[in-house]
N, C-alpha and C positions, 0 to 999 in steps of 0.2 A: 702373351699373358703369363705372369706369374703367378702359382699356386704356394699354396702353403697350408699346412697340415700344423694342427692344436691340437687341444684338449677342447672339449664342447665346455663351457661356460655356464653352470647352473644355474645362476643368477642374471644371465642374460638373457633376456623373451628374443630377443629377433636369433638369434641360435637356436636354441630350441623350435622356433618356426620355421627355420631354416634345415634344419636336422629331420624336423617333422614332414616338411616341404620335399625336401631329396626322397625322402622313404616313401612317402604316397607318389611321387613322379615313377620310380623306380620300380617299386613293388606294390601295386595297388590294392594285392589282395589282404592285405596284411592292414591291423588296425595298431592307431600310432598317433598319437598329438602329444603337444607340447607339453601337457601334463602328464603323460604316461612317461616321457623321458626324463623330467623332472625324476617321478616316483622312484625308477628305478635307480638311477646317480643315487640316489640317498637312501634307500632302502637295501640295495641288494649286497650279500653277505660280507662283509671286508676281506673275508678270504678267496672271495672270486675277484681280490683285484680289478675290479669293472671298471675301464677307461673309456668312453664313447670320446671318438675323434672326428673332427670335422675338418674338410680340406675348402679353403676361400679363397676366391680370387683377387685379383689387384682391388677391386673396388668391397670388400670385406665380405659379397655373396655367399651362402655357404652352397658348395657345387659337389661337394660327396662326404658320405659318414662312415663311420665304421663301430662297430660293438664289439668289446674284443673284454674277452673277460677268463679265467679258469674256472675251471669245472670241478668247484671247492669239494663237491659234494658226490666226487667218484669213487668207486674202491681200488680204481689205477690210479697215481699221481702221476701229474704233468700231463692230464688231458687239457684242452684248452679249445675256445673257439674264437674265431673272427669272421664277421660278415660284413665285409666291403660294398657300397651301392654307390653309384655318381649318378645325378642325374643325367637323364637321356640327352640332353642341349649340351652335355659339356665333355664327354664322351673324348676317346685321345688326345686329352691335353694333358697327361701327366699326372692326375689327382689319385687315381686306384694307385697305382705304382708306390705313391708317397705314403697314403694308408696303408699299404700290405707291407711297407717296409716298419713304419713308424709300429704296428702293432706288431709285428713279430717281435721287433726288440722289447717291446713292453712286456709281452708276453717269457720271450726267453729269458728276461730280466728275472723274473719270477719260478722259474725252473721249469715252463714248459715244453715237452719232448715230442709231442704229437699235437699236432691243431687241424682242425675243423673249422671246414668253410661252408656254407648254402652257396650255390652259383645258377642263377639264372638258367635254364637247358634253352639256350641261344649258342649259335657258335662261336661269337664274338667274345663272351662272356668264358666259355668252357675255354678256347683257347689262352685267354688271357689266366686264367689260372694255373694249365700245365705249365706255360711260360714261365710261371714262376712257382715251379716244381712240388705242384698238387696233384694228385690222381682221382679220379673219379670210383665212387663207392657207389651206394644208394641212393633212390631217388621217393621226389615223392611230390605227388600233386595237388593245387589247388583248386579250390573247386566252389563255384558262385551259384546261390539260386537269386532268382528275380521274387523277391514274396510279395514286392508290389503285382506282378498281373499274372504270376506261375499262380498254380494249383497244388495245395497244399494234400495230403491224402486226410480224409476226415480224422477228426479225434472218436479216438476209440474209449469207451467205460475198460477200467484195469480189471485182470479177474478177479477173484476171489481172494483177499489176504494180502492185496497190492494197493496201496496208497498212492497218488503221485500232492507231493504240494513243493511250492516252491523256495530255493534253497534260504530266502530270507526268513524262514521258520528258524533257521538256524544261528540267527545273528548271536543271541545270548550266549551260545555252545558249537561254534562250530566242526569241534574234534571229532564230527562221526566222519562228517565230510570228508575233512584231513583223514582220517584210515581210508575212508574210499577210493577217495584220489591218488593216495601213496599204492594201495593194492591194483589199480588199475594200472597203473603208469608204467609200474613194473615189468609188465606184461606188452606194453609197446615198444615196437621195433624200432633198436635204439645202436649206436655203434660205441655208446659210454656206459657200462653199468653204473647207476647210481644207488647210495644209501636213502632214500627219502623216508629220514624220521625224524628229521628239525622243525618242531611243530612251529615255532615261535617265526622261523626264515617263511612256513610258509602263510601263517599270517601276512608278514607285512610283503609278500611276492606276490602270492596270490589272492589271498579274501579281500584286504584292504589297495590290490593296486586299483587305479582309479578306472581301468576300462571293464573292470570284474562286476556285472550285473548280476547279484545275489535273486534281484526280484524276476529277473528272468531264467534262470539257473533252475532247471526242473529236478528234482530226487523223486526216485521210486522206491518206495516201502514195500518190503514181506514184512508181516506180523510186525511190523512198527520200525523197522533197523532199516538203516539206506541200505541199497542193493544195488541201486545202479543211479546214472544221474548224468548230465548233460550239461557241462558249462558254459556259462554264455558271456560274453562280453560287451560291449558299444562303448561307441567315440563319441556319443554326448549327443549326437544327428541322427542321421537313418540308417547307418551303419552297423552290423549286427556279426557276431564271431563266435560259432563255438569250437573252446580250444581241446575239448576233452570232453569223450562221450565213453563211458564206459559201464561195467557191470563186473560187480564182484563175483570169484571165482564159484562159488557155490549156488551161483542164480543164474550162469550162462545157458542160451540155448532156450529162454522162455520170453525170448524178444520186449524185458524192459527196456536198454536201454532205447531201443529204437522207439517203443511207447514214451519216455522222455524226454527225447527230442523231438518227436513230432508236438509235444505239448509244448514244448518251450517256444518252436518256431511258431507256434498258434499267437499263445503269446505276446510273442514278439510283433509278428504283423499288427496285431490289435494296438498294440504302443505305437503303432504309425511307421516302424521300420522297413524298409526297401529291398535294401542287401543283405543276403545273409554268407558267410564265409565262413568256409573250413579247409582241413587239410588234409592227407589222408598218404601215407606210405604207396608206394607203386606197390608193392604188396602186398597190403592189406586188404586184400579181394573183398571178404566181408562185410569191413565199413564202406567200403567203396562202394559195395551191390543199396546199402543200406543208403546212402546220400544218392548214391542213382534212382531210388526208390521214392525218396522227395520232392525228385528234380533236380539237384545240384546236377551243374555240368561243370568237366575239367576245365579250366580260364587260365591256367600255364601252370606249370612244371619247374622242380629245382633240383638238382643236385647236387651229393656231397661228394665233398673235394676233402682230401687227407694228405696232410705234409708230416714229414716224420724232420725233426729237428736233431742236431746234432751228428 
């Protein structure tokens, strides 16, 4: 069988299903459809250079993808990342090989010095990336609850001077959100330092991508300002995500965010959702104790991989 490695095709649906196809075979915990692939090709910064590639076989299948893009928005340049998936059926035919090579060069095209990979924590997977001269850094796990037949822990009244409504209060204005999210994120264990103050990038990345459910997205208010808040996602089904649970530095330690999320998951089950997914650093004992406190349980593991270029 012949492999060969593209450019994913924006305009083409059976790519985009194919691309969407390999990622849910691959990595199931993670949300992804043809219209979130779309969103990003066309929305995400010109200066992250974003090239999604797709590797096909003889008969035009698409059998593995790759996201390979710069990390436009770090205070080191020539950060960079790629993350290679082939589905599980097609596995030793050559397809990763072709992606890690095809994106590095796009990448070093572009003056990247250092790249980041997510990798599986399989052995098959880990090997295959020192093979082609990556080292293992940090890791970090994911983690599923059943909300169709777990047990959610009750919703609690907020106390005193704490509001919870949801983030579609904020369609008209969403800038409070954006300082939220940029103060929070900062604060996550990260191997890139980033600047997050591009209100406008995180519009059309974040508010406006298509798996961003505003109406599920819980904020918690002191005396009227977000303070903390819970984003949530869905793939249009029963699919449920949140990618970011956090709380501003001046409110930590009085358990909104976790009052947030347990509201949004309420939520969410009530829209008739099944799964919920999140992710959480090997380190992040905190949120970890706090999703163990839900029910989420670990459903696998990834880690990063670091090639230094040049």
């Amino acid at each position: 069988m012949t492999v060969t490695v593209r450019d994913l095709r924006p305009d083409a649906r059976a790519d985009l299903e194919g691309f969407a196809r390999v990622r849910q075979a691959a990595l199931p915990f993670v949300l992804v459809t043809p219209e979130s692939l779309a969103h990003d090709l066309t929305h995400l910064h010109p200066d992250a250079h974003y090239r999604p590639l797709v590797a096909v076989d003889d008969e035009g299948e698409v059998i593995g993808t790759a996201q390979v893009h710069l990390t436009y928005d770090s205070t080191v340049p020539g950060q960079a990342n790629l993350n290679v998936y082939v589905h599980p059926r097609h596995t030793r035919r050559g397809a990763g090989t072709l992606l890690v090579r095809a994106a590095e060069e796009h990448l070093a095209a572009h003056g990247a010095a250092r790249l980041f990979a997510w990798v599986l924590d399989e052995p098959g997977n880990r090997a295959f990336a020192e093979r082609h001269g990556y080292r293992a850094s940090r890791s970090a796990h994911f983690l599923r609850l059943d909300l169709a037949h777990g047990t959610l822990p009750p919703l609690q009244d907020p106390p005193p001077g704490v509001e919870l409504r949801p983030g579609s209060d904020y369609a008209d204005d969403p800038r409070p959100l954006f300082a939220l999210d940029a103060e929070t994120t900062a604060d996550e264990p990260s191997d890139v330092d980033t600047e997050f103050t591009d209100y406008e990038a995180w519009l059309r990345e974040t508010w406006q991508h298509p798996l961003f459910s505003p109406e599920l997205t819980t904020v918690a208010l002191v005396d009227g300002r977000p303070a903390a808040f819970s984003a949530a996602r869905t793939d249009g089904g029963t699919r449920y995500g949140t990618v970011m649970t956090g709380t501003a530095r001046a409110h930590r330690g009085r358990g909104l965010a976790k009052l947030a999320k347990n509201d949004s998951l309420h939520r969410a089950r009530a829209a008739g959702l099944t799964d919920a997914f999140t992710g959480n650093d090997t380190g992040n004992g905190p949120m970890i104790a706090i999703n163990k406190w839900f029910g989420y349980e670990v459903c696998g593991t990834e880690v990063r991989y670091v090639r230094e270029l040049g």
